[in-house]
C-alpha positions in Angstrom: 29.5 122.5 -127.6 27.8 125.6 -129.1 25.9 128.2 -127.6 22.6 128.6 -129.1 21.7 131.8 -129.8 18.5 133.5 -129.0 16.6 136.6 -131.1 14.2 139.3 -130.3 11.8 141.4 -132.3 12.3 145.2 -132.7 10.2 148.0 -134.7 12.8 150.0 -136.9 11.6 153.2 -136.9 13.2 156.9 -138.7 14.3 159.8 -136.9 15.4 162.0 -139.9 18.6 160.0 -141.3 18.7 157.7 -137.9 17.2 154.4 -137.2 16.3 153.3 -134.0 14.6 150.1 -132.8 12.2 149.1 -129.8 11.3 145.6 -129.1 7.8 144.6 -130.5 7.1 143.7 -126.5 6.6 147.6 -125.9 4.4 148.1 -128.8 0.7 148.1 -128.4 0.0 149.7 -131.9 1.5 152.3 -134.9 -1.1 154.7 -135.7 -1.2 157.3 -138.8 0.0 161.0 -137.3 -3.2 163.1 -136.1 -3.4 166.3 -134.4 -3.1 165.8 -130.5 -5.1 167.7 -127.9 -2.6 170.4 -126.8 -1.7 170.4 -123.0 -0.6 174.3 -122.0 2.4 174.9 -120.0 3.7 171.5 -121.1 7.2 170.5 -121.7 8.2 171.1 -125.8 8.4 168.2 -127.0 4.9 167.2 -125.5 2.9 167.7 -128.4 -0.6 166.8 -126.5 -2.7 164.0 -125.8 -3.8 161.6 -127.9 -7.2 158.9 -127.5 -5.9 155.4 -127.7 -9.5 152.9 -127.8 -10.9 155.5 -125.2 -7.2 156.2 -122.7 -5.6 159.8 -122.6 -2.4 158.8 -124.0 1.0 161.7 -124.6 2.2 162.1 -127.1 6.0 163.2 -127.0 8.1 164.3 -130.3 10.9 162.3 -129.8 13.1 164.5 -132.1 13.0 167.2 -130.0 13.4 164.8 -126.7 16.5 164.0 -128.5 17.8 167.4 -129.4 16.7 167.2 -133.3 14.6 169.7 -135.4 10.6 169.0 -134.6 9.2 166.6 -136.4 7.1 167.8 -140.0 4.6 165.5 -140.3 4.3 163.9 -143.4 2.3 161.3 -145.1 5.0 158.4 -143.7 4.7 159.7 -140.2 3.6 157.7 -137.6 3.1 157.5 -133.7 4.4 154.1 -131.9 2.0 153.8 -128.9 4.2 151.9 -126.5 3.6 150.3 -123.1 6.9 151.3 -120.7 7.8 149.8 -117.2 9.1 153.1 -115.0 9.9 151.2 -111.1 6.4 149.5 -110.4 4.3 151.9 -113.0 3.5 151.3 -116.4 3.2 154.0 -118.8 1.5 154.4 -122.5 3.0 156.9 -124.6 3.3 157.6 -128.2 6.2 158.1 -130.3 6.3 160.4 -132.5 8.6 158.6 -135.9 9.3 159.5 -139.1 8.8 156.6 -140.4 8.1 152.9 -139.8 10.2 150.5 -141.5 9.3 146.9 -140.3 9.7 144.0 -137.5 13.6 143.0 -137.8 14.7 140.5 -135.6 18.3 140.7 -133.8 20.1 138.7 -132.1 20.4 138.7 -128.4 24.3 138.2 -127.9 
């Protein structure tokens, strides 16, 4: 008998020379990088707030959430706007990425 194997969906996104991946479930759109509305006093690697189709959504640099350099922006930069699950709340934030490199589907085992 074989098991049959099952696959998900994941963005691959850049963070300088890593790659990291978060399932196409989570993500509501990419968007090109724009200027965010600053928020004073807030944490570094909030870069501001961002409208999303009219919503107020962060914005967080995720280099500098994970102890890299702050992102440059650059004509491949982009900003994952992603739909998280915290306990019974669910969040929109962007993502800051470096680049975008595609849907790659991996399997579940």
């Amino acid at each position: 008998m074989t098991a049959r194997s099952t696959e998900t969906q994941y963005v691959t996104f850049a963070l300088g020379s890593e790659v990291f991946a978060v399932p196409v479930a989570v993500v509501r759109e990419i968007l090109d990088h724009e200027d965010s509305f600053r928020i004073p006093n807030g944490p570094d690697y909030l870069i501001g707030l961002r409208d999303v189709r009219g919503q107020g959504v962060p914005v967080i640099d995720l280099r500098l959430k994970l102890g890299l350099s702050r992102t440059v922006p650059t004509p491949n930069t982009r900003v994952l706007v992603v739909d998280v699950t915290l306990g019974e709340r669910q969040l929109t934030l962007g993502l800051v990425a470096d680049r975008v490199f595609e849907v790659a589907a991996f399997r579940d085992d």
